[in-house]
C-alpha positions in Angstrom: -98.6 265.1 113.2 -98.3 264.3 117.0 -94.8 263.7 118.5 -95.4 259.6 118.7 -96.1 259.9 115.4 -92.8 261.9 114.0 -90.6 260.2 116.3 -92.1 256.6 114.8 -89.9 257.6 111.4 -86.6 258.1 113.5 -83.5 256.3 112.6 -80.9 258.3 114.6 -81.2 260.9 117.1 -78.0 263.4 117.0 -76.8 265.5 119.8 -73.9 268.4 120.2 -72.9 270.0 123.0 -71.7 272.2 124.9 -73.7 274.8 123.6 -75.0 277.4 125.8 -72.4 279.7 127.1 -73.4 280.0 131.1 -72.7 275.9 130.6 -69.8 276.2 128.8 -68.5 278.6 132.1 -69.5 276.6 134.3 -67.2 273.8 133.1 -64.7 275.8 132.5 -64.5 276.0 128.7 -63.6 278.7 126.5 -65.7 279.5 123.6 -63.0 278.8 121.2 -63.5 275.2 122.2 -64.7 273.1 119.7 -68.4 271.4 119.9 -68.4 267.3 120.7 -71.3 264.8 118.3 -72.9 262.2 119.7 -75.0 259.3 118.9 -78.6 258.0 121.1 -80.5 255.2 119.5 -84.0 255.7 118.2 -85.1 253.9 121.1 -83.8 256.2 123.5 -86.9 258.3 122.3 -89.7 258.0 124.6 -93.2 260.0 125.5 -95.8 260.0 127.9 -95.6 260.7 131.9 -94.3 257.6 133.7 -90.2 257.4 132.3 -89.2 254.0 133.2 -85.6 253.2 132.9 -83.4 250.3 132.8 -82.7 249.3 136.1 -79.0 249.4 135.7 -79.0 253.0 135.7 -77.6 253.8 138.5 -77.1 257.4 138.0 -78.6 259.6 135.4 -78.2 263.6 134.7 -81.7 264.9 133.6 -80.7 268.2 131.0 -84.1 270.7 129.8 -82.8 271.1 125.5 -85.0 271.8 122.8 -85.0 268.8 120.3 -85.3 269.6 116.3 -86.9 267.3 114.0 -85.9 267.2 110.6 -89.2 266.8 108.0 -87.1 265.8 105.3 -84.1 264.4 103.5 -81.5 266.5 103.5 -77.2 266.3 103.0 -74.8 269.2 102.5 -77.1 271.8 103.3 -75.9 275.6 104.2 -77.0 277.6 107.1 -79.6 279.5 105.2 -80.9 276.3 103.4 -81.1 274.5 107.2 -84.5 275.5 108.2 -86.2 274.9 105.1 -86.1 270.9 106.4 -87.1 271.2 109.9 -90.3 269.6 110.5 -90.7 271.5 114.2 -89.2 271.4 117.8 -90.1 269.6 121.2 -88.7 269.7 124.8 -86.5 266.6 125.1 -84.8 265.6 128.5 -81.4 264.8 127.0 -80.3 262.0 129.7 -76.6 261.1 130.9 -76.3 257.7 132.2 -73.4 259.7 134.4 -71.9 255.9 136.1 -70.8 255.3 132.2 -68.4 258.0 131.1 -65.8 255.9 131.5 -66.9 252.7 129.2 -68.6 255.3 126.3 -72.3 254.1 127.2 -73.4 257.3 128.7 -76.0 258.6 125.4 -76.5 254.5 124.4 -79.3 253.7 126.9 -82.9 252.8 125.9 -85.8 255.1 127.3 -83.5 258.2 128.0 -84.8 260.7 126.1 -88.4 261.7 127.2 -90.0 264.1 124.7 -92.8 266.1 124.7 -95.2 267.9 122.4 -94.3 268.6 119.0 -94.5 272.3 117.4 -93.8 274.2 114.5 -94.0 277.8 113.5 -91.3 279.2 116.2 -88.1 280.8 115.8 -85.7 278.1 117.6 -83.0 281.1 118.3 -85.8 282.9 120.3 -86.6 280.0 123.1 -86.4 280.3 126.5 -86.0 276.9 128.3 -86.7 275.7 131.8 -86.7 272.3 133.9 -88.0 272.1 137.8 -87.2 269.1 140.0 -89.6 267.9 142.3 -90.8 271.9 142.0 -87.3 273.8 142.2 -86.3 275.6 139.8 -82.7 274.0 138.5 -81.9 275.3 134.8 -83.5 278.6 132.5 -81.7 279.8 129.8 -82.4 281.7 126.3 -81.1 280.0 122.8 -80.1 283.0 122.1 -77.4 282.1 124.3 -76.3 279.7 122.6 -72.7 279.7 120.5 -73.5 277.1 118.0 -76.8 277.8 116.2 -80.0 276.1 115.5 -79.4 276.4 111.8 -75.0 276.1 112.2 -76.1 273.0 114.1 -78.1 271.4 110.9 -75.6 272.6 108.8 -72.9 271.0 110.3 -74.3 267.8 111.1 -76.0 267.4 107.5 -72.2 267.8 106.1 -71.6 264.6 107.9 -74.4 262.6 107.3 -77.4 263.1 105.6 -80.5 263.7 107.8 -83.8 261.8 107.3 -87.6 262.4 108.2 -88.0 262.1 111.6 -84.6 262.4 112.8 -84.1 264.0 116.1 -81.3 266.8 117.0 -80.8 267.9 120.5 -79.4 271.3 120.6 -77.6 271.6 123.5 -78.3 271.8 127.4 -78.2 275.3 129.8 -76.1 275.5 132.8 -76.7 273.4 135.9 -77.8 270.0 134.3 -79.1 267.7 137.6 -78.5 264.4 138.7 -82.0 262.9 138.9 -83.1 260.0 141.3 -85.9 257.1 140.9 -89.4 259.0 141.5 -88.2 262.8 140.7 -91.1 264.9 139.3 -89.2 266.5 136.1 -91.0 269.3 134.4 -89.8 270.9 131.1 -91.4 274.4 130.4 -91.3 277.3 127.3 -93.4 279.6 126.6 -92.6 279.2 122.6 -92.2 274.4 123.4 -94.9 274.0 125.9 -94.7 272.1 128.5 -94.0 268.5 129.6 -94.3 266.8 133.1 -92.9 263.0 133.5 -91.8 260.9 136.3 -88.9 259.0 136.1 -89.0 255.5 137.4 -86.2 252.3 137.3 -87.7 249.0 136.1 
């Protein structure tokens, strides 16, 4: 199935962070520190190259992760079970709405997770991610690098709440996450993901 058509099944899109270690650094945090959950709305989820966004979004971080999606039902499950229900993985740009830390809305905006093509087959703790701005490079990293792992991560979250078809992790972003403007060129690239150029626009 094509990416429209997995992400038309999705009742909740779940992300964690901070999860790559050069991000963790640069904010200062040890690894002992515990990850943080969060919550974006199905309708956050959004494809295609012109990314048009509510026009109160005044500020907006764009972060490069790799997005899971879950290809069936699934509570409780271990870390060796957790890969067994993953569907396959997409480049997602996991937007902050950065003007709303302070009032909790920062992950609850519609249209603010682009995605891109869907795949399946990889090994998601062998992906190397990238994201240019307007053509500069601004964030690479490896998920190797990451502390929590893909199949920790659906662990975890499936001892929480149980995970349904279509449901969308983000897996965390790498160092250097960018504050994006009205007409940036945003490319996501991986040689395991693909690739996926859009252009983000305010309504």
């Amino acid at each position: 199935m094509s990416i429209e058509q997995w992400i038309a099944k999705t009742r909740k899109v779940v992300g964690i962070g901070p999860n790559f270690k050069a991000f963790r650094a640069e904010k200062g945090l040890a690894d002992s520190t515990d990850s943080t959950l969060f919550l974006k709305s199905p309708e956050s989820l959004v494809t295609g190259e012109r990314i048009e966004l509510p026009t109160r979004l005044t500020e907006f971080i764009c972060e490069v992760e790799m997005a899971v999606i879950i290809g069936k039902e699934a509570a409780n499950l271990t870390e060796e079970q957790a890969l067994d229900v993953v569907a396959g993985y997409a480049l997602a740009n996991d937007m902050t709405a950065s003007a709303h830390f302070h009032d909790g809305r920062f992950k609850l905006f519609d249209r603010t997770t682009p995605i891109g093509p869907f795949v399946s087959g990889i090994d998601p703790m062998d992906v190397t991610l990238e994201m240019r701005v307007n053509g500069e490079l601004v964030q690479r990293d490896h998920t190797s690098r990451m502390l929590f792992s893909v199949p920790w991560q659906i662990a975890h979250i499936s001892s929480m709440m149980t995970l349904r078809e279509g449901d969308v992790l983000l897996t965390g972003t790498p160092a250097n996450p960018r504050p994006c403007n009205d007409g940036d060129v945003i490319e996501l690239s991986s040689p395991e993901l693909g690739y996926y150029k859009h252009i983000i626009h305010r309504r």
